[in-house]
C-alpha positions in Angstrom: 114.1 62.6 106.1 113.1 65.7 108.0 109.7 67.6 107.3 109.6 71.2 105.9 109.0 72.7 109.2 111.4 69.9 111.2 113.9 71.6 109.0 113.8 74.8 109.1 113.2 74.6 112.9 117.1 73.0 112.8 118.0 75.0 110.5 117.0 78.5 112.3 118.5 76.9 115.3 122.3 77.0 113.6 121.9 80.8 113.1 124.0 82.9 115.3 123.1 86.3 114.3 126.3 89.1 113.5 127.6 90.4 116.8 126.7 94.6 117.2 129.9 95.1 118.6 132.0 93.0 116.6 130.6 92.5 113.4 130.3 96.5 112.2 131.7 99.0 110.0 130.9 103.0 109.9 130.0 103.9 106.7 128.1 107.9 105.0 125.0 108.2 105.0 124.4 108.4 101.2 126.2 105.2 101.5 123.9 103.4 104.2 120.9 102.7 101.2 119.5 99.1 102.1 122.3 98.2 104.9 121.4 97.2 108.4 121.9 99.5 111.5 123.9 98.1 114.1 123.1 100.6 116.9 120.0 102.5 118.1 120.1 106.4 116.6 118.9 109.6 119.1 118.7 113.4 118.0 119.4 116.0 120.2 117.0 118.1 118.5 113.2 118.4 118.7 110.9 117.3 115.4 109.5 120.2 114.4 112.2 121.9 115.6 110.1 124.7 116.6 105.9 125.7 116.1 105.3 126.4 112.3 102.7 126.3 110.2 101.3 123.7 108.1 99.5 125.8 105.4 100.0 129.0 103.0 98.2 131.4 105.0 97.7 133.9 108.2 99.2 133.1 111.8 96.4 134.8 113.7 95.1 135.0 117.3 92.2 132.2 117.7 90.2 134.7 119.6 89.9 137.4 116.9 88.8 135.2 114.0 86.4 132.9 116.4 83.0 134.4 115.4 83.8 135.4 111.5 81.9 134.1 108.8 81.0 135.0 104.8 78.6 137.7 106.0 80.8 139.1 108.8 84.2 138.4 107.8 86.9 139.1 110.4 89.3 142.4 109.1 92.9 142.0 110.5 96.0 144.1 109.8 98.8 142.6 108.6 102.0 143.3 110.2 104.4 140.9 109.1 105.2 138.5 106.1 107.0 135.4 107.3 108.5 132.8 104.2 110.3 129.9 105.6 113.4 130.2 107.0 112.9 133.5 108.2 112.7 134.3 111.8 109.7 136.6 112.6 110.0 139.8 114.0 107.1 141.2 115.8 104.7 139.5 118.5 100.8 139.7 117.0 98.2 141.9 118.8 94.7 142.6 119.0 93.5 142.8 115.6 96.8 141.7 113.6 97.6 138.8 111.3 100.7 138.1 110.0 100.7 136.9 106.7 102.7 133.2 106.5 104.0 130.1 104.2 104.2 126.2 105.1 107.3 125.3 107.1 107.8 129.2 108.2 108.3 129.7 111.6 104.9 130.9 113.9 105.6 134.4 115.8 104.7 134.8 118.6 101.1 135.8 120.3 99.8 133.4 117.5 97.4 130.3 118.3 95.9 129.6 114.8 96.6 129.3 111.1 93.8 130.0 108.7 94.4 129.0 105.4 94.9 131.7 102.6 91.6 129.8 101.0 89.0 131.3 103.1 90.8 135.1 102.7 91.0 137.9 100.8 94.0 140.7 100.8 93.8 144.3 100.8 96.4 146.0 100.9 97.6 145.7 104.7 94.1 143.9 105.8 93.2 140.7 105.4 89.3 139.6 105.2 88.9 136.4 106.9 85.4 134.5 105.8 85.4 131.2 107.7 86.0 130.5 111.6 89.0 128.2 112.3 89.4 125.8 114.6 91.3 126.5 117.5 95.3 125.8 116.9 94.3 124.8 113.5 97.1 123.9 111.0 100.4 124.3 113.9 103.0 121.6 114.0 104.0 122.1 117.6 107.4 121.6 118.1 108.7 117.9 119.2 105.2 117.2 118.2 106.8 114.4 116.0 109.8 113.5 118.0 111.2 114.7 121.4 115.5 115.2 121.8 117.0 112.2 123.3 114.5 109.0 122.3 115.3 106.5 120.3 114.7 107.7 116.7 115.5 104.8 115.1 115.8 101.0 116.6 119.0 98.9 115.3 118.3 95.6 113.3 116.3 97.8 110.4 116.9 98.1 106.8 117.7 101.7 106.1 115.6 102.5 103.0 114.5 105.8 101.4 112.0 106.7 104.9 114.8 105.9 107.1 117.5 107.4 105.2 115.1 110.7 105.2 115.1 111.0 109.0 118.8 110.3 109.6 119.3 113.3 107.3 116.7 115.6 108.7 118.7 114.5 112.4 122.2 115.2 110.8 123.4 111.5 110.8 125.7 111.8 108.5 128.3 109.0 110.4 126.4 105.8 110.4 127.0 102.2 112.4 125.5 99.2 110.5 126.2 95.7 110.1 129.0 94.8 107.8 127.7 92.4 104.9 126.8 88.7 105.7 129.4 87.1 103.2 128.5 83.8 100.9 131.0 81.2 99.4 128.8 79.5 96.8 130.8 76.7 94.4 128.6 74.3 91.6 129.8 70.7 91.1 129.4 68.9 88.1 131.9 67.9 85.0 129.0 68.8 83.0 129.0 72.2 83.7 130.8 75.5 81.8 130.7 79.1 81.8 128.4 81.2 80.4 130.9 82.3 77.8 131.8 78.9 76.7 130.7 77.7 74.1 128.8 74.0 74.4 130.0 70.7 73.3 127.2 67.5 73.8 126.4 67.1 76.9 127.3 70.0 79.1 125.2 72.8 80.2 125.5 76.0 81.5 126.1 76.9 85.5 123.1 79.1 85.6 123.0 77.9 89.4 126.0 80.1 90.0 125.0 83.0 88.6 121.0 83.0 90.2 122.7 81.8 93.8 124.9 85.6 93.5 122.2 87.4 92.0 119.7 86.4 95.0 123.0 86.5 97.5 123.3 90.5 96.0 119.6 91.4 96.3 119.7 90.3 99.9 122.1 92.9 100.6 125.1 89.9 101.1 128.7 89.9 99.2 128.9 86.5 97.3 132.5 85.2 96.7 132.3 82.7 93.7 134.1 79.7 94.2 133.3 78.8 90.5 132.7 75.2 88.9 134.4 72.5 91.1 134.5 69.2 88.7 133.2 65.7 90.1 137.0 64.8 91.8 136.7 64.2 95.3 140.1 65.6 96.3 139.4 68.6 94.5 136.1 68.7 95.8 137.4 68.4 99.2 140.1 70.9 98.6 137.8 73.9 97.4 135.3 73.0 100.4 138.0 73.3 102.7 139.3 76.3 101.5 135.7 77.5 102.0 134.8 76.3 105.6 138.1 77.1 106.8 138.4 80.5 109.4 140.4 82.3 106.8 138.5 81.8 104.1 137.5 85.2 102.8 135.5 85.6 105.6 132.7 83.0 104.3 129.5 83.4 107.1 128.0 80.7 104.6 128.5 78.2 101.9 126.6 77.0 99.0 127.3 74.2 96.9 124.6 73.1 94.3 125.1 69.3 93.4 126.7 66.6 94.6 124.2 66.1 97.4 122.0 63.2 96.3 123.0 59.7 95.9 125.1 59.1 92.6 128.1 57.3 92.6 129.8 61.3 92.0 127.9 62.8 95.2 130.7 63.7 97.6 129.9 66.5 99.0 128.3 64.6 102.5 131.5 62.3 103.4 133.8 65.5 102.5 132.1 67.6 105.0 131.7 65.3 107.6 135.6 64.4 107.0 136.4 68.4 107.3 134.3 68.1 111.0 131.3 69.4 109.8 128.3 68.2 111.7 125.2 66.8 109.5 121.7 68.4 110.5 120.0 67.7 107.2 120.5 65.2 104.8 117.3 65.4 102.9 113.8 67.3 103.3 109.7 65.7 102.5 109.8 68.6 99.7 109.2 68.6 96.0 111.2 70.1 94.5 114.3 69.8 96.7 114.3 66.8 98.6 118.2 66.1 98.2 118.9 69.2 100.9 122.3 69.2 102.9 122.7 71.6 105.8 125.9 70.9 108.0 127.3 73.2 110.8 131.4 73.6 111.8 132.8 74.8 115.2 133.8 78.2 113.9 130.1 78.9 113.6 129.9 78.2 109.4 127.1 77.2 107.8 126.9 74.6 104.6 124.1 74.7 102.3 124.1 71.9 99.9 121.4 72.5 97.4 120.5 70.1 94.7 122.0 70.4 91.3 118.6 71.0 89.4 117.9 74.7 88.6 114.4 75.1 90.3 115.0 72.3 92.8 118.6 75.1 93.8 115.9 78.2 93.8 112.7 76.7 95.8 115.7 75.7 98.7 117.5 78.7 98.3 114.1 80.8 98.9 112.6 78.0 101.5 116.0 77.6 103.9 118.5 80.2 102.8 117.2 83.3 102.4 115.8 83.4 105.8 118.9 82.5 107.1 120.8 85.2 105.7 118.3 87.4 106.5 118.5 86.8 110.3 122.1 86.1 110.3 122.7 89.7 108.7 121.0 91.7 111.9 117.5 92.2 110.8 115.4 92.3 114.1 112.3 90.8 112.8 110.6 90.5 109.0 113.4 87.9 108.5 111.6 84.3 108.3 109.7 83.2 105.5 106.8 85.5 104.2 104.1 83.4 103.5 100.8 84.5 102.5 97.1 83.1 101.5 96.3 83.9 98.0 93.7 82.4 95.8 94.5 80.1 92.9 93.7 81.1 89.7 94.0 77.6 88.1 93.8 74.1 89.4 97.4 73.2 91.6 98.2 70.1 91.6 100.3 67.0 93.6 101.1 63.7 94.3 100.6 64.1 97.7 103.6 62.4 99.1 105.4 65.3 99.8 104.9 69.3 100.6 104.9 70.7 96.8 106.5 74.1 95.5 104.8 75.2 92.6 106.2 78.6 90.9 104.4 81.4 89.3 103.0 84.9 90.1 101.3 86.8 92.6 99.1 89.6 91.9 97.0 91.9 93.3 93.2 91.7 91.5 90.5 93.5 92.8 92.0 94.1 96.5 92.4 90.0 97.0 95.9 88.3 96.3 95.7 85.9 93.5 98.5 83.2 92.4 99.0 82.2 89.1 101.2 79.3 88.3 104.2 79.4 85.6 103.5 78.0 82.1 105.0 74.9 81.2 106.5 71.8 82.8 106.5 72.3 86.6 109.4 70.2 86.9 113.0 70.9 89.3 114.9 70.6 85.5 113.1 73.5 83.6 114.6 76.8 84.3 112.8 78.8 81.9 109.6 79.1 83.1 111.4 80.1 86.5 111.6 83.7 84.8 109.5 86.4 86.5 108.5 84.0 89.6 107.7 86.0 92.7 106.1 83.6 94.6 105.7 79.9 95.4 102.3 78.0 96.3 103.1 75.9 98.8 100.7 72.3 98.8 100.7 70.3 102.0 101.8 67.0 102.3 98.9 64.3 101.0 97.2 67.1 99.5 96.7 66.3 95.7 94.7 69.3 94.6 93.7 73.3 95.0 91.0 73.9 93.3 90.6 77.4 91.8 89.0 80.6 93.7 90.8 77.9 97.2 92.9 79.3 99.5 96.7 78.2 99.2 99.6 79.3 101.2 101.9 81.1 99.0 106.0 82.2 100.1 106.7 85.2 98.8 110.3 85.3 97.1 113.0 87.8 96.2 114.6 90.5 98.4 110.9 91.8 99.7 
C-alpha cells in the first residue's frame, strides 16, 4: 500500500501532457471561453494604441497651468473639443486648452490633463483652479503593451480577462488545446439508471453521473460507458473497448467498483490481461483506500476508483483531477490546491490512515475557516456530499484537530 504522497508522486509521473503541435484545434474567439491556448499570442499593435487621456477634462500644456491655484486660477482658451474616437485637429499653443473625454485621442503640444473637477467654462475659456502634476492623467502609448511581445503565454485558461485582450488585439482565430477526453464505466449488478425505477436491493449510479459532471467542469468531454454488470467477459470486453487506440479517443478511463477484494472485483486481473501495467493497487487513505491506477503502451491512463459514493469523489479530487488538469495543457495551477484553514469544529480520526473529511470553506473575518458536512462522515453517505468545496485533510496517526487549529484543507471543484 502506497502513501498519499507515494502515490500521487507515481501517478503525476504517468502524465504525458497533450502535444502543442499535435494535440490542437482552431476554434472563434467567442468560442475559446474556459479552453486552453496552445500557442503563445503577439499583437502588432501598441497598448494604448496612441497617448490619450485618462479623465473628462482639458489636454493642456504643463507649463501654462504650473503656478494656478483657487486665488489665481489659470485662464486658457479653448480651441478644440476632442470626444473619443475623434482625431484632433489643431496643435495647442501658448495659452490654449483643448477641451477632452476619457479614451479620446491627446493633440498635439499637450503634456497634461487636468481633470474637468478643478475647472470652470466660460464660454471659450476655461478657469483652471488647481496645479496638475506634470503629464498627469496620459496613458502613453504602448505604455501597457509594446507590438511584438508575447501578450499572452500558452498553457492558460482563457477566461473573461483573457478573452478581453485577445479581442482588444483582434484575435479572432484562436489555437488551443483540443479537450482531454474521459471513458468513465460503473460496475455493479446492483446498479440502474436514474430513470429506473428501484426493486430491493439496487441503487442508483450516482457515481456516473458526478464522475461527468466533474469530467465537464474541468473543461474535459466524458464519453459514458454506462453500467457494466459484475461478468468478467463483459467486464473485460467494455474495458477493452475503452483502453484500446480507437476507442473514441479515450486520454483516460474511470471505472468506479470492482477494485477491492470481493469475489466480483475484476477489474485488476482484466487490466493486467489487456497489458496494462499496475502502479497502484491501493492508497494509506480514508476514504479511498481500494485505488487502482494502471498505465498502457499507447500512453492511456486507468483510474479505478472505489464503488462507494464519497470514497469515488475524495479519489477523483485527490488523484484525478490533477491529472486531467496537467494532461489538458495547463502550464502551472494544475496540482492539488491545498490550503490552511481553521477548524471550526473538532476533526476527528483513527489515526491509521491520512483522513478526508468533507465540508465547507469559508471566508470569516479575512481568515479561511472549514466547516465539516453534517452527518455520518462515512465513504457510503452521499448526501451530505452536497455543497462540499473542500476537504480537510488529517495526517496519518493524527486522531484529532482541535477547533480554532490549523488543518490542511484541498480545495475541490473546477477552481
Amino acid at each position: 500500500m502506497q502513501s498519499v504522497n507515494e502515490a500521487e508522486a507515481i501517478i503525476y509521473s504517468l502524465v504525458q501532457p497533450l502535444d502543442s503541435q499535435l494535440d490542437t484545434e482552431t476554434v472563434d474567439l467567442l468560442g475559446a471561453t474556459g479552453r486552453i491556448l496552445a500557442k503563445p499570442i503577439t499583437s502588432p499593435n501598441d497598448f494604448p494604441h496612441w497617448d490619450n487621456s485618462a479623465m473628462d477634462g482639458y489636454a493642456v500644456r504643463y507649463e501654462d497651468v504650473s503656478d494656478c491655484n483657487a486665488l489665481n486660477p489659470a485662464v486658457l482658451s479653448i480651441i478644440e473639443e476632442i470626444p473619443a474616437g475623434y482625431q484632433p485637429k489643431s496643435t495647442l499653443q501658448p495659452g490654449q486648452a483643448a477641451r477632452i473625454f476619457t479614451g479620446a485621442v491627446i493633440p498635439p503640444g499637450t503634456d497634461t490633463i487636468v481633470m474637468q473637477e478643478v475647472t470652470q467654462r466660460e464660454n471659450n475659456q476655461v478657469f483652471i483652479f488647481a496645479a496638475p502634476k506634470p503629464k498627469e492623467f496620459i496613458r502613453k502609448k504602448a505604455s501597457y503593451y509594446q507590438a511584438g511581445n508575447e501578450l499572452l503565454p500558452a498553457g492558460i485558461v482563457l477566461n473573461a480577462p483573457e478573452i478581453a485582450v485577445l479581442a482588444a488585439a483582434q484575435c479572432n482565430q484562436l489555437c488551443v488545446y483540443r479537450k482531454v477526453k474521459v471513458a468513465i464505466l460503473s460496475t455493479g449488478d446492483e446498479l440502474v439508471t436514474v430513470d429506473k425505477t428501484l426493486q430491493p436491493g439496487q441503487i442508483v449510479d450516482s457515481n456516473n453521473y458526478a464522475l461527468i459532471a466533474n469530467v465537464q467542469q474541468l473543461g474535459a468531454e466524458a464519453i459514458s460507458y454506462g453500467i457494466v454488470p459484475d461478468d468478467e467477459e463483459i467486464l473485460k470486453a467494455t474495458i477493452e473497448k475503452a483502453v484500446s487506440k480507437s476507442s473514441g479517443g479515450a486520454d483516460i478511463i474511470i471505472s468506479s467498483g470492482g477494485v477491492s477484494v470481493g469475489e466480483y472485483d475484476y477489474v485488476e486481473k482484466i487490466l493486467e490481461l489487456l497489458g496494462g501495467k499496475l502502479h497502484i493497487r491501493s492508497v494509506a487513505m480514508k476514504p479511498g483506500k481500494p485505488l487502482t491506477v494502471a498505465a498502457f503502451p499507447n500512453n492511456k491512463i486507468y483510474f479505478g476508483l472505489p464503488g462507494n459514493p464519497a470514497s469515488a469523489l475524495v479519489t477523483f479530487w485527490r488523484f484525478v483531477q490533477p491529472v486531467l488538469k496537467k494532461l489538458s495543457g495547463l502550464s502551472e495551477n494544475w496540482q492539488p490546491a491545498i490550503i490552511k484553514a481553521k477548524a471550526s469544529t473538532e476533526l476527528r480520526s483513527d489515526g491509521k490512515r491520512e483522513t478526508y473529511i468533507w465540508g465547507k470553506l469559508k471566508l470569516i473575518n479575512g481568515e479561511y475557516e472549514f466547516e465539516i458536512a453534517g452527518g455520518n462522515q462515512v465513504s457510503g453517505n452521499l448526501i451530505n456530499l452536497a455543497q462540499t468545496n473542500a476537504l480537510a485533510i488529517i495526517p496519518e496517526a493524527t486522531k484529532s484537530i482541535l477547533p480554532g487549529q490549523q488543518v490542511n484543507v484541498l480545495i475541490v471543484g473546477a477552481s
